[in-house]
C-alpha positions in Angstrom: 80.0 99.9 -11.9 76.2 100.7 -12.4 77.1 100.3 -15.9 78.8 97.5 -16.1 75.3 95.7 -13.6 73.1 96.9 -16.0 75.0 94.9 -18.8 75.2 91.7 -17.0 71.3 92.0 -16.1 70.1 93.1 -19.9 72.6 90.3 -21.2 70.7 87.7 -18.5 67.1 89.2 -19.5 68.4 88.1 -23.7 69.0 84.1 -22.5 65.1 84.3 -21.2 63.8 85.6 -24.7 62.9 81.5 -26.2 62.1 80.3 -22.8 58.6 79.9 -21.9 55.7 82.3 -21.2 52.4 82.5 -20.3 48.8 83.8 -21.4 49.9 86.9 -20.7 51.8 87.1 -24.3 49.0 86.6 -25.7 47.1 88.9 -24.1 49.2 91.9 -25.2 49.8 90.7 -28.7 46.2 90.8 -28.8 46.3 94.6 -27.3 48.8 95.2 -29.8 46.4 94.0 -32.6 43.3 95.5 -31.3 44.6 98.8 -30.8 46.3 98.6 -34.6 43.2 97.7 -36.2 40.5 99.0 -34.9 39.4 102.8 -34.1 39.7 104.1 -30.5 35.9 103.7 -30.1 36.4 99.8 -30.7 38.9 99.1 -28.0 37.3 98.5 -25.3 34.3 96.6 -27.0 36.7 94.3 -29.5 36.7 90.8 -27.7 37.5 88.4 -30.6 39.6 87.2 -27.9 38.5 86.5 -24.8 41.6 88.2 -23.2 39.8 91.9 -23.8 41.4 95.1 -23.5 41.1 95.7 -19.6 43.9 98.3 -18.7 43.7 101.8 -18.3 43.8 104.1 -21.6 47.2 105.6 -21.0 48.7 101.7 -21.3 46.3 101.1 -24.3 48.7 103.9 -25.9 51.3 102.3 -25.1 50.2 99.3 -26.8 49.5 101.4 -29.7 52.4 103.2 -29.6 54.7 99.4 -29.6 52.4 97.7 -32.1 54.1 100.9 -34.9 57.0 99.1 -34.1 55.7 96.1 -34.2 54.6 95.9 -37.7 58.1 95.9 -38.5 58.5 92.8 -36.8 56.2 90.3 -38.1 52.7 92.5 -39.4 50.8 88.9 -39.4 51.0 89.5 -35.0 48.7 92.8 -35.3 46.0 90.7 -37.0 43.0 90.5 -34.8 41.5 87.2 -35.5 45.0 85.6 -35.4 44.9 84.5 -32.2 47.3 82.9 -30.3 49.9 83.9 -32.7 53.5 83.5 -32.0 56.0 83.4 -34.6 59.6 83.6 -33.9 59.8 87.4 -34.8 56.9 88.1 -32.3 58.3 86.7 -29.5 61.4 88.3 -29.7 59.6 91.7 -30.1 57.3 90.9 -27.4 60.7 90.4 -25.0 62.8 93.0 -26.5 59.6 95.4 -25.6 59.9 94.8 -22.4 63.6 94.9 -21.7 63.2 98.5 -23.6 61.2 100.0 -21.2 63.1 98.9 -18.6 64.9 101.6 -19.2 62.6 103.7 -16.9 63.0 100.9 -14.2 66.9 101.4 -14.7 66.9 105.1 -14.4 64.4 105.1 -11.5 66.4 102.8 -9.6 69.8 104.8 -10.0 67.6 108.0 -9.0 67.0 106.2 -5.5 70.4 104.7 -5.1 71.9 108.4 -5.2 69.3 109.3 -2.6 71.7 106.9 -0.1 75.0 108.2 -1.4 77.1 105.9 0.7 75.1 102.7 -0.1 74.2 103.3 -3.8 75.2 99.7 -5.0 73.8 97.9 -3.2 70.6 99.8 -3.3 71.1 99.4 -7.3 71.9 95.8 -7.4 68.4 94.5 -5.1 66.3 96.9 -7.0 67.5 95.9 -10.9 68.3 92.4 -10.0 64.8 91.2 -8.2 64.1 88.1 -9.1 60.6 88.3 -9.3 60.5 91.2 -11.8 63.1 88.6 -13.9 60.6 85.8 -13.4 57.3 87.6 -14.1 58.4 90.3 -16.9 60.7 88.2 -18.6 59.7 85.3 -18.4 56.3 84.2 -17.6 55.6 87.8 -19.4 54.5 91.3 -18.3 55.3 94.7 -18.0 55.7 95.5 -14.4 59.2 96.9 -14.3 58.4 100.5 -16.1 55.5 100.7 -14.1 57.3 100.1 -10.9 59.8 102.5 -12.4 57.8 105.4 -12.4 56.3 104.7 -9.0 59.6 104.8 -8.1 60.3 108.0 -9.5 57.2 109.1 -8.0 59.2 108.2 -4.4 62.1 109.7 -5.2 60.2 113.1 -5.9 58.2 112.9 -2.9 61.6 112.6 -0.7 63.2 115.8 -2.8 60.3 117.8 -1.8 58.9 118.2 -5.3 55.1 117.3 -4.6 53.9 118.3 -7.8 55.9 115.9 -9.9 55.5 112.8 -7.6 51.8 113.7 -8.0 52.2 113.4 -11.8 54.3 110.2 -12.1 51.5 108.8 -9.8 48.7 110.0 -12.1 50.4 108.8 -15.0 50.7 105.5 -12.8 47.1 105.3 -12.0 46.5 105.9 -16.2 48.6 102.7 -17.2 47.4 100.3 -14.4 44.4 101.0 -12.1 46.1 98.1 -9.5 48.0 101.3 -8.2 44.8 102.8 -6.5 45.4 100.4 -3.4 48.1 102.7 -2.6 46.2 106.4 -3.7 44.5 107.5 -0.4 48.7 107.5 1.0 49.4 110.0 -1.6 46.1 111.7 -1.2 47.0 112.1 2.9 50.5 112.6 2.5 50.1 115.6 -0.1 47.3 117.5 1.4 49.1 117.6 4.8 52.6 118.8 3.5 51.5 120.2 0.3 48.2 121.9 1.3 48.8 122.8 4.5 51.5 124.9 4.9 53.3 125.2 8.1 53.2 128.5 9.5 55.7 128.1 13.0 56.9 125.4 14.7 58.3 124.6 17.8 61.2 122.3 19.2 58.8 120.0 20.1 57.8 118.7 16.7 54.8 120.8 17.0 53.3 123.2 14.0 50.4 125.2 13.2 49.0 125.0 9.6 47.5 126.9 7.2 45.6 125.6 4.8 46.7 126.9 1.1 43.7 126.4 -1.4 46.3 128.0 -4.3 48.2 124.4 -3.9 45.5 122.4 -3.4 44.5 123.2 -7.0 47.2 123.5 -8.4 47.7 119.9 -7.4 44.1 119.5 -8.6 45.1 120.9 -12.1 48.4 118.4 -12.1 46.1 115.6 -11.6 43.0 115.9 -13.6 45.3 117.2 -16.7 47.0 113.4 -16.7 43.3 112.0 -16.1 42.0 114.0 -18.9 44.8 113.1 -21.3 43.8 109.6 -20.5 40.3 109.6 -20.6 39.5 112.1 -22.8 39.1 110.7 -26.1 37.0 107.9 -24.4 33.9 110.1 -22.8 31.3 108.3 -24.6 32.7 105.0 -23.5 33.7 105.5 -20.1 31.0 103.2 -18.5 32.5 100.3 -20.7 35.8 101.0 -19.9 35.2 100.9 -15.8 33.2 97.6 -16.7 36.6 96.2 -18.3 38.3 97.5 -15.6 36.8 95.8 -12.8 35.3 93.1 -13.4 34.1 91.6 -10.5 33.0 88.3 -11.3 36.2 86.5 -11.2 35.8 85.8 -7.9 37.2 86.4 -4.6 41.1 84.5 -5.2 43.0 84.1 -8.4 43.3 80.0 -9.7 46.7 80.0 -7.3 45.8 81.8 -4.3 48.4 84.5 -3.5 49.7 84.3 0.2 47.4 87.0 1.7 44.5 86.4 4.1 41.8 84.8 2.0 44.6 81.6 1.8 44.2 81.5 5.2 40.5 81.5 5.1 40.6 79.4 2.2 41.9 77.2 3.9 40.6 77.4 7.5 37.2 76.7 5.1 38.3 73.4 3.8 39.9 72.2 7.5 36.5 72.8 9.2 34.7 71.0 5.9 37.0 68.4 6.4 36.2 67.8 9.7 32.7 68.0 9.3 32.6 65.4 7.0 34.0 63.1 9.4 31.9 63.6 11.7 28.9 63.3 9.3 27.3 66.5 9.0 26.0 67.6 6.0 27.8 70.1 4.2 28.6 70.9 0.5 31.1 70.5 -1.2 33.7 72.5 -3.2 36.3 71.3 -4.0 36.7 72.0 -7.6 35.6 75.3 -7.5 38.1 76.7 -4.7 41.5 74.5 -5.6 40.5 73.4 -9.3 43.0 76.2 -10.9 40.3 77.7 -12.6 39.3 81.6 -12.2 35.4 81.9 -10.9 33.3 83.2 -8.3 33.1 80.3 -5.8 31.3 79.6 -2.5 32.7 78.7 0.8 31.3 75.6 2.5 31.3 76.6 6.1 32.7 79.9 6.7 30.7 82.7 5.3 31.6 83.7 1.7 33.4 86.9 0.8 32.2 89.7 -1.3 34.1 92.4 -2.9 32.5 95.2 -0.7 33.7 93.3 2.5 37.2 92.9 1.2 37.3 97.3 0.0 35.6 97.8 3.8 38.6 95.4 5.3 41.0 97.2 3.3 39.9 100.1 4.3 39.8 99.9 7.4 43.2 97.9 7.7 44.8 101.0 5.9 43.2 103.5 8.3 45.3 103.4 11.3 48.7 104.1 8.9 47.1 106.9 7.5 45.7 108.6 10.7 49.4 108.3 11.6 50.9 109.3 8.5 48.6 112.6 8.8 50.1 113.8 12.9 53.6 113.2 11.3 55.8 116.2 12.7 56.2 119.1 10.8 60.4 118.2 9.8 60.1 117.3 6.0 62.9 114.9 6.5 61.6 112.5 8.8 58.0 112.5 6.8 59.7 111.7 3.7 60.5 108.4 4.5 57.4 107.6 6.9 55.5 108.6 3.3 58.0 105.2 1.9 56.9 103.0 4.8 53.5 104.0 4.8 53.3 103.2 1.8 54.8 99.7 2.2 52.3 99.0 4.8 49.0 100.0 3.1 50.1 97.9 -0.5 50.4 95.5 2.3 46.8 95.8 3.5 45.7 95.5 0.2 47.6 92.6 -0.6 46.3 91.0 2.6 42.6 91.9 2.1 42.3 93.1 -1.9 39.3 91.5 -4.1 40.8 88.7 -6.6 44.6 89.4 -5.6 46.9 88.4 -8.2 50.7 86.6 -6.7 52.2 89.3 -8.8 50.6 91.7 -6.7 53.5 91.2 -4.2 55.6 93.0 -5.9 54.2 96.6 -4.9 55.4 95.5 -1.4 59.1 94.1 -2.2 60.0 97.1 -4.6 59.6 100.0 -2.1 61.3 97.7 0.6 64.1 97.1 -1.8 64.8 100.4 -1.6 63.8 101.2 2.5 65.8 98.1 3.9 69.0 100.2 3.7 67.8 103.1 6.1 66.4 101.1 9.3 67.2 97.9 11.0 64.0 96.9 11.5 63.5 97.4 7.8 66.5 95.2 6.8 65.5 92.8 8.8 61.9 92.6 7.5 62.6 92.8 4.5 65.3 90.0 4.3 61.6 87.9 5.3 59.7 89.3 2.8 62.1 89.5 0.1 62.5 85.4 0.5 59.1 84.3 1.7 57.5 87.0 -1.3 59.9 85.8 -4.1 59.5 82.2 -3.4 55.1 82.6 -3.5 56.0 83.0 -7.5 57.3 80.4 -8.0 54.3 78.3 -9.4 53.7 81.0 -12.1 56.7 79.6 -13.6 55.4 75.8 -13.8 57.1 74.2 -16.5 60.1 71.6 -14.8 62.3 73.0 -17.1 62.6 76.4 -15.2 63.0 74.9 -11.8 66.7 75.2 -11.5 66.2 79.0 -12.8 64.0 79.9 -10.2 66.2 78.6 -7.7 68.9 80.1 -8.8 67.6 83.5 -9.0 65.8 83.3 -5.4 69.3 81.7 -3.7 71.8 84.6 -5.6 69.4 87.0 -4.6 68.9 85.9 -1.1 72.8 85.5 -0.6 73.3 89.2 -1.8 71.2 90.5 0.8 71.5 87.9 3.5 75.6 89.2 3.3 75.4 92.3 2.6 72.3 94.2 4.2 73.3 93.2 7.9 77.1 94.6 7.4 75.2 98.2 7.1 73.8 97.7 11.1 76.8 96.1 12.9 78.8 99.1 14.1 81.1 97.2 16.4 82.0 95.6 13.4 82.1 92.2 15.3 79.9 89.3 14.0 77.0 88.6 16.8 76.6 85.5 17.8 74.1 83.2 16.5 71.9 80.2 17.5 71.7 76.8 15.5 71.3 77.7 12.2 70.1 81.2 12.7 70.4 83.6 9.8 71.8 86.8 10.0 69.4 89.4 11.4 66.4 86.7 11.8 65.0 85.3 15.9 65.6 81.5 15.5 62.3 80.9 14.9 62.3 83.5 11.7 65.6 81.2 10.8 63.6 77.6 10.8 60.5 79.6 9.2 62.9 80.3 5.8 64.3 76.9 6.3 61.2 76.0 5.7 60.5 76.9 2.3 63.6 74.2 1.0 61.1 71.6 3.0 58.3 72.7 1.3 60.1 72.9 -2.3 61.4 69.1 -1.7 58.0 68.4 -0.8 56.6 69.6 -3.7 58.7 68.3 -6.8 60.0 65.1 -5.5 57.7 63.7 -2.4 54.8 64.9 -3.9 55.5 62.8 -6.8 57.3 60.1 -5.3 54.1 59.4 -3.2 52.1 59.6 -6.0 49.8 62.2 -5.1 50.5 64.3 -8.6 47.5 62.5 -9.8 44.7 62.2 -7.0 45.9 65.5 -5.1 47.4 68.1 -8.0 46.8 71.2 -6.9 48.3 70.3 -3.1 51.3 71.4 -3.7 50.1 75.0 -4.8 47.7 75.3 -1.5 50.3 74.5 0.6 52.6 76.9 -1.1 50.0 79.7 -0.6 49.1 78.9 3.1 52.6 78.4 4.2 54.3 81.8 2.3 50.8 83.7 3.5 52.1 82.7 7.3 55.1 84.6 6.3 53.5 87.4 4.8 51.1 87.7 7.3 53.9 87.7 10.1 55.8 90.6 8.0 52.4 92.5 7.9 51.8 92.6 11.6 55.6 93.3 12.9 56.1 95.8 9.9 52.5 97.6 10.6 53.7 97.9 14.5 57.1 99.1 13.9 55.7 102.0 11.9 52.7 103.3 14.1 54.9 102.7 17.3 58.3 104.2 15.9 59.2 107.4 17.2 58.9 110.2 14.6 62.1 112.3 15.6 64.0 108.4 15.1 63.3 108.3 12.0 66.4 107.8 9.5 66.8 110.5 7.4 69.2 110.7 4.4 71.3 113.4 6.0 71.4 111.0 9.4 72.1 108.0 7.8 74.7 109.0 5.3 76.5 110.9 8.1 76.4 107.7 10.6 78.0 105.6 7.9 81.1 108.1 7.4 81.9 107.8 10.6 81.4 103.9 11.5 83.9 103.6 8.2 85.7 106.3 9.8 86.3 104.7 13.0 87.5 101.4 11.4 
């Protein structure tokens, strides 16, 4: 059966190959080009094109390593100055590329499915079929699903015990896209307590005492600066160049569509309270175009005080730091930690996402992945995620702008949302009875969760046909997207805070395990 999903979804990803994309094929037909042509000590300065080499080294391999290919293709793509460049043969390269190295994404997700050996297709099915890995990989263009193939591998490693190799797919991860450092310091806690302190007794109390092992803490030392060194290695001369490519803070504090995090929320609380102020006649400035003109910048706020990138790391930081003191004075049963590691982990992308410098949309991702794969072992986590899932999926929607697509991206969100709206909350009724529900209430959700995901088909009417119909497409145009991000940031926000309590308020020894949860399903099927 996995077989025969994996067909269907690879056959699905082949009908997006002429459909549109964005800058972002340009950007790596330029990487393909650049890294071709020029000598390693070029890479990072080349910027014929103003979308520069600005990924790690280990991805600008990568791009090497598919522009051999590539030549094959059409050789006229791996030209530098041809920019913009984008004959037939080169897109369907560009797409095939992608749907290739999904192969690690495929793999990775069968790994975690037979982790939950009861629940394995489903698991399968919400982790290959996310929509928003179809709409942003293959599609508007990327390539997210390897790299959230290996962090997944990375997981599945971690939960079998085998520290060292989760440490490696993670170093590997940080080596092809630096993004992944939001979620570092839960590896960095995680592994030094159950890989460098080694537990000498315990108690039945969850108690332990430790000993610290400084043989494993280099070991894990050697793992990681081996990958780094790989990486960087050939680029020591350069290496100020390359962190100036790599974070380059002057594209100000939110993307040109604001993903659904906090700053929307500020962003908007800004232009309220300028709003306001104007009608009452106070003097304030203005702007407008610089905050919701669709353009990437560093920007001022007109009332509330502006945001720099050290306040966001210090909010971040310090948003994360209550997860990872709790992460830390997990008991000593390897079981339960496993999957407070997972959920951790979910919460601190989370932060990041909520606070992060310049957040792209995409970013969301790094939270729906991992809850792909937790919703099946916790209640609280189906039913989170069945928000999330909807609320995340739908904030992508605008990267996919053209009208054309609409019906595709509906499509995708409803099939997907079906599928887990009907399938996830069969794994938590045990009476087998259907509960019953208020007006309209979904499946899992409080009725006001319920009229919050109605909400989204209110806001999607709103925004391609009363939008228009009122004629605001030409004196309001970027309305529809700030209401988008303020409205899906309520949602997000509301997952962040419930999700962020469950985990530092759970009960350690309640924790599903994959032995507990495996065992309760035999014998619910069992007694029915």
């Amino acid at each position: 059966m996995i077989t025969h999903i994996t067909a269907i979804v690879t056959f699905v990803k082949l009908f997006f190959i002429p459909l549109y994309h964005s800058t972002d094929f340009e950007v790596h037909r330029n990487w393909l080009a650049i890294t071709y042509n020029t000598s390693i000590n070029q890479w990072y300065y080349e910027s014929t094109s103003e979308w520069t080499l600005d990924y790690p080294p280990l991805f600008a391999w990568l791009e090497y390593c598919l522009s051999l290919v590539a030549v094959w293709f059409d050789p006229k793509m791996l030209e530098v100055n041809n920019l913009n460049y984008k004959s037939d043969m080169t897109v369907l390269f560009q797409r095939l590329s992608v749907i290739v190295l999904d192969i690690i994404f495929i793999y990775a997700a069968r790994s975690c499915a037979l982790l939950v050996k009861h629940r394995i297709l489903l698991l399968f099915i919400l982790l290959i079929c996310n929509p928003g890995l179809l709409m942003v990989d293959h599609i508007h263009f990327q390539y997210n699903g390897f790299l959230y193939g290996i962090l997944l591998l990375s997981i599945c490693s971690m939960i079998n015990s085998n520290h060292l190799q989760a440490a490696l797919w993670f170093a590997i991860l940080l080596n092809l896209k630096h993004i992944y450092l939001y979620v570092a310091p839960v590896y960095i806690v995680y592994l030094l307590r159950t890989y460098c302190f080694m537990v000498v007794s315990a108690d039945g109390t969850n108690t332990a005492w430790y000993s610290f092992s400084i043989t494993n803490l280099l070991t894990l030392g050697v793992v990681v600066t081996a990958v780094f060194c790989v990486s960087f290695g050939p680029f020591l001369d350069h290496l100020p160049q390359i962190f100036a490519r790599l974070f380059p803070f002057k594209r100000g504090l939110c993307h040109a569509y604001w993903a659904p995090n906090f700053w929307a929320l500020y962003n908007f609380g800004d232009k309220i309270i300028q709003h306001f102020m104007v009608k009452l006649g106070l003097d304030i400035k203005k702007t407008e175009a610089s905050m919701t003109g669709g353009l990437v910048q560093e920007f001022s706020h007109s009332v509330l005080p502006s945001i720099t990138p050290t306040i966001t790391f210090v909010l971040t930081f310090i948003s994360m730091l209550p997860a990872l003191i709790k992460l830390w004075h997990l008991g000593a049963d390897r079981r339960y930690r496993a999957l407070s590691f997972v959920r951790c982990l979910v919460v601190c992308a989370t932060c990041s996402f909520m606070f992060g410098w310049h957040v792209h949309e995409k970013a969301v991702l790094m939270i729906l992945i991992p809850m792909s794969f937790i919703c099946v072992l916790g209640d609280i986590d189906g039913k989170l995620f069945l928000i999330i899932s909807t609320v995340g999926h739908y904030s992508l929607f605008p990267l996919l702008y053209p009208k054309n697509l609409l019906a595709i991206k509906i499509f995708m969100l409803l099939t997907h949302a079906a599928f887990a709206f009907g399938n996830i909350p069969l794994l938590y009724d045990t009476k087998g009875k259907p509960k019953r529900r208020g007006f309209l209430r979904l499946p899992m959700l409080n009725q006001l969760e319920s009229f919050y995901i109605y909400g989204l088909i209110i806001l999607c009417l709103y925004e391609h046909v009363i939008h228009v119909a009122l004629g605001l497409n030409k004196t309001l145009p970027f309305l529809p997207l700030m209401l988008t991000s303020v409205y899906c940031a309520i949602g997000v926000f509301y997952f962040w805070i419930y999700y962020y309590c469950y985990f530092l308020a759970f009960n350690v020894s309640r924790v599903p395990t994959f032995t507990t949860v495996n065992r309760e399903n035999y014998n619910v099927k069992k007694s029915k």
